[in-house]
C-alpha positions, 0 to 999 in steps of 0.5 A, spaced: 644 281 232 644 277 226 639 273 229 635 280 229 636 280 222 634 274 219 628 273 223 626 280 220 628 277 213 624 271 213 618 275 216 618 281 210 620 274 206 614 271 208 610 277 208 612 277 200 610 271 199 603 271 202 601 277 198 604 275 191 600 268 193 593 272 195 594 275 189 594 269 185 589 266 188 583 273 188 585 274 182 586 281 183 593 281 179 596 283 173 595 277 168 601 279 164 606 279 170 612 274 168 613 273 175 606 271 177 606 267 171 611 263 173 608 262 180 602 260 177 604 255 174 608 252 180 601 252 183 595 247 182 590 250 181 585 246 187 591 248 191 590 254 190 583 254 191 583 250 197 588 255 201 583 261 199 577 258 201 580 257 208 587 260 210 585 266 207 576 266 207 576 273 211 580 277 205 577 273 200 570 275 203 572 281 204 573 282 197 567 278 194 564 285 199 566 289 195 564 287 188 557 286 191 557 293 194 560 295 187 553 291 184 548 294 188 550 301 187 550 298 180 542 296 181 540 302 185 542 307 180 537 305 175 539 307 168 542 313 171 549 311 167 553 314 173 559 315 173 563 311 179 570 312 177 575 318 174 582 318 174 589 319 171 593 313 167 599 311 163 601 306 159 607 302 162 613 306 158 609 313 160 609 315 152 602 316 153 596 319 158 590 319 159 584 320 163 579 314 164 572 315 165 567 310 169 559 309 167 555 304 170 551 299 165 545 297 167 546 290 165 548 283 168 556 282 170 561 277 167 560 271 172 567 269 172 567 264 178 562 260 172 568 260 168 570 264 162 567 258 157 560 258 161 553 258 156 551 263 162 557 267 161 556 267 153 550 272 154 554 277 158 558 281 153 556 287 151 558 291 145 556 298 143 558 302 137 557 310 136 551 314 130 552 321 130 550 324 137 550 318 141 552 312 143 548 306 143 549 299 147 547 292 146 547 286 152 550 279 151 541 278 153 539 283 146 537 289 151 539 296 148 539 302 150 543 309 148 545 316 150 547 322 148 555 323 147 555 330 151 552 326 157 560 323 157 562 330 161 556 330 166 555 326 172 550 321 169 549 318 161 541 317 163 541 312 159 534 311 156 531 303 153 530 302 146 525 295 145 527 289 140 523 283 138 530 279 140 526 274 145 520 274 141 524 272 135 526 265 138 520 265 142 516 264 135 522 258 132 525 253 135 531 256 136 534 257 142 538 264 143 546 263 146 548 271 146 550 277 142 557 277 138 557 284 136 553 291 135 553 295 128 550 301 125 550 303 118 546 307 112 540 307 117 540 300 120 542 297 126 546 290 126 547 284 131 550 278 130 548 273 134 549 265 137 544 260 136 541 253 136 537 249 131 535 242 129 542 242 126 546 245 131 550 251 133 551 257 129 552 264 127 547 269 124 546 276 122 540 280 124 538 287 121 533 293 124 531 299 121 533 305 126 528 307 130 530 310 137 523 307 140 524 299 137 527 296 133 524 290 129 530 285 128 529 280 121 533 275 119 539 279 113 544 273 113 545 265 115 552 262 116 550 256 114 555 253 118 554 248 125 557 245 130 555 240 134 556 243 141 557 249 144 564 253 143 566 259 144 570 259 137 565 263 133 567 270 131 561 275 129 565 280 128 562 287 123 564 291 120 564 297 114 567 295 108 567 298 101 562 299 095 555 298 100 558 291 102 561 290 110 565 285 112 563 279 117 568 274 121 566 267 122 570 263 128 572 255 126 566 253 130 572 247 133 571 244 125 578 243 125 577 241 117 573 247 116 578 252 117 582 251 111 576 248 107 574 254 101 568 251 101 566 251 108 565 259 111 568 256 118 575 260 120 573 265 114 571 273 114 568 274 109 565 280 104 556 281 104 553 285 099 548 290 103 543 289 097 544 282 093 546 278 100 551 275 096 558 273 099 566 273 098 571 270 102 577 275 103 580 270 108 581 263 110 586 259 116 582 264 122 581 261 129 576 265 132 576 272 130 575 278 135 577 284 131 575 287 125 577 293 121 578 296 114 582 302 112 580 303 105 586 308 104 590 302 103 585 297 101 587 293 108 583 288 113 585 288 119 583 282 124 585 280 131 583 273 133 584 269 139 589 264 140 589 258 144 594 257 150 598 262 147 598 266 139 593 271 139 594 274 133 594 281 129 593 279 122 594 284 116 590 283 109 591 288 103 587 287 099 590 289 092 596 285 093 595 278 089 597 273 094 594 268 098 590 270 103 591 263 109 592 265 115 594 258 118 590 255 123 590 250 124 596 247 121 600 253 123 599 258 131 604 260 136 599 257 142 599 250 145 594 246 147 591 246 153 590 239 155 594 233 154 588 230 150 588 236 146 597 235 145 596 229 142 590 231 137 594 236 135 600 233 134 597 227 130 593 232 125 601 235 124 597 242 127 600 248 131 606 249 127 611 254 129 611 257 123 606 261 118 611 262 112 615 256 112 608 252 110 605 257 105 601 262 110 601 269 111 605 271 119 602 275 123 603 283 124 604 282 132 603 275 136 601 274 144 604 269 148 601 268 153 595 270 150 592 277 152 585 275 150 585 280 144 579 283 143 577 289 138 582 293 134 581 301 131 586 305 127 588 312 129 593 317 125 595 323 127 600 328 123 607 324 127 604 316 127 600 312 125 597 307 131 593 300 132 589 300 138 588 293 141 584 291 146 584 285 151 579 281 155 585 276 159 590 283 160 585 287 161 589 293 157 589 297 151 596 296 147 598 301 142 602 299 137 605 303 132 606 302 125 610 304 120 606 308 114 606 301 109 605 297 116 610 292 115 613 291 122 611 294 129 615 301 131 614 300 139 609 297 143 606 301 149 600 298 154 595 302 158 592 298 163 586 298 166 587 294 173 583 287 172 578 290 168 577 285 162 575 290 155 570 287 150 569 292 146 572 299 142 571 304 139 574 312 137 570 317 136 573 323 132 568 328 134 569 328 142 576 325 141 575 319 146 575 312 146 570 308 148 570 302 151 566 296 154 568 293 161 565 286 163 566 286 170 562 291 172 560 293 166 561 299 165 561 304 159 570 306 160 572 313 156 578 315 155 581 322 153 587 325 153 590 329 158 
């Protein structure tokens, strides 16, 4: 009889463990799981990927099926915009429940089998942003379409193309196009923030376009003037509305460690644009890679999000009307690690990542993330009873509602929606129809969430 049993708990045993490594291994687990974590940790990565691509190739192909079948639909519809999911979710503590909606987008899908920092990849994050009664959306490649916001409780979003001169731009100069960092509508103007390359290196520049639903004619509106030798992820592009006809603009470090804390470098800043003059003020320094951007003109108050590096990503807090130093650290202070061991030692020679702000004259975050989520952007919603921060996450492919107190000094609670393996980019509310709107990579998707 005990032989009975514990053959029977060595096979559930076994069984266990197969499934958590499966999941490891596809990919198709929760990133945020302690548990997976630590067995991710214990082991190797081309362990991993040598037991996938034999012991378990039939269910790894069978996955792989799925995302191709998923990508065909995608291709076949067009730009139909159909909806392919529709379900009930709620946030892991069950405070809040929402309905999540599903479209295709007709553009290319992130390509993770590439890796996460592949160029190719770079030109497939799409962001959209909402004027008056529709909603328009941009691909990491500078195609755009739009769609009437209604259309969001029908079958399909019929989503109609609009031409740019976005290729024939690069075409003419000897620059060379590396994607779309953000989407950004205001007085009549589309902007696009965009990567690209010339004779001295990378950099990271806005664009502008008159609005026009048949084409818009983008023209050069502001240059960073900042390079990097190589290709990195470390870029920002963020826009946003600011005050007094002014928006705002975040500046990722561009991997210049001495930019970052440099006031005469526009690296690792966000920075304020003047609409009609051009001119710039710098509003913050010490940023590694901002992703989110926001202000709340009620409190004077710029919020930002940024990435981290192994670890620290970060929800920072800028009031505007009180005099203070307006550091946020990086490099001398984050609580990430290094990601290699050629990296450790750099930093550990330049005295960088300090687990402390304050204790070296820096501002601390709001909120920070270890291991990271892969922040990406943030949005502010009140109501009567709250006031919320809604951030949104690539690596944790979830939303994270964190509750603040009215003079947003400390978070109240922390609740997460999460949207099963589905990395989001980008964020917006719309107040008319009382949803969420999101872009989703994998696919891609145009995600609506509405209360339920």
């Amino acid at each position: 009889m005990k032989k009975k049993i514990l053959i029977t708990i060595s096979i559930i045993s076994a069984l266990v463990i197969i499934s958590i490594f499966w999941s490891i291994i596809s990919g198709g687990y929760d990133r945020q799981n302690k548990s997976i974590l630590y067995l991710k940790k214990i082991i190797p990565t081309k362990l991993a990927k040598t037991i996938r691509d034999t012991i378990f190739v039939i269910p790894n192909l069978q996955q792989e099926n799925k995302i191709l079948a998923l990508q065909v639909k995608k291709y076949e519809q067009g730009y139909n915009g159909e909806l392919f999911q529709n379900r009930i979710i709620k946030t892991n503590d069950n405070k809040y429940e929402y309905n999540l909606k599903k479209f295709f987008l007709p553009f290319p899908r992130l390509d993770l089998n590439l890796g996460w920092k592949a160029e190719e990849n770079s030109k497939r994050a799409h962001y959209l942003e909402i004027v008056d009664d529709k909603i328009f959306v941009v691909s990491g490649l500078g195609e755009m379409i739009y769609f009437e916001k209604y259309n969001i409780n029908k079958e399909k979003l019929n989503q109609t193309i609009i031409t740019n001169n976005i290729k024939e731009l690069f075409n003419k100069s000897q620059n060379k196009f590396y994607g779309i960092r953000d989407l950004f509508y205001e007085d009549n103007y589309f902007y696009i923030s965009m990567l690209e390359s010339d004779k001295d290196g990378f950099t990271i520049n806005i664009y502008r376009a008159l609005k026009n639903f048949s084409s818009l004619k983008f023209e050069i509106f502001f240059k960073s003037n900042e390079f990097a030798k190589n290709y990195n992820l470390q870029t920002g592009g963020r826009i946003e509305s600011f005050d007094k006809n002014k928006i705002l603009f975040s500046i990722g470090f561009l991997s210049k460690f001495d930019s970052a804390q440099n006031p005469n470098s526009l690296a690792g800043k966000i920075i304020s644009i003047d609409k009609a003059t051009k001119k710039f003020e710098i509003l913050s320094l010490g940023h590694r890679n901002p992703q989110g951007l926001l202000y709340i003109k009620e409190k004077n108050l710029v919020i930002n999000t940024e990435h981290g590096p192994k670890g620290g990503d970060e929800i920072n807090l800028n009031f505007l009307s009180v005099i203070e130093k307006k550091d946020f650290g990086w490099p001398v202070s984050s609580y990430g690690e290094p990601y290699s061991k050629q990296a450790a030692a750099f930093y550990k020679e330049k005295g960088y990542l300090k687990k402390s702000h304050s204790d070296y004259g820096f501002k601390e975050p709001l909120k920070y993330f270890t291991p990271s989520i892969g922040i990406s952007e943030i949005i502010y919603l009140k109501d009567d009873n709250s006031e919320k921060l809604l951030a949104s996450s690539l690596r944790a492919a979830s939303i994270y509602f964190l509750e603040v107190d009215k003079k947003f000094q400390g978070v109240k609670s922390l609740s997460r929606l999460y949207l099963d393996n589905t990395r989001i980019r980008d964020l917006k509310y719309d107040e008319k129809s009382e949803s969420i709107f999101m872009i989703l990579e994998n696919t891609p998707a145009v995600g609506i969430l509405k209360k339920n």
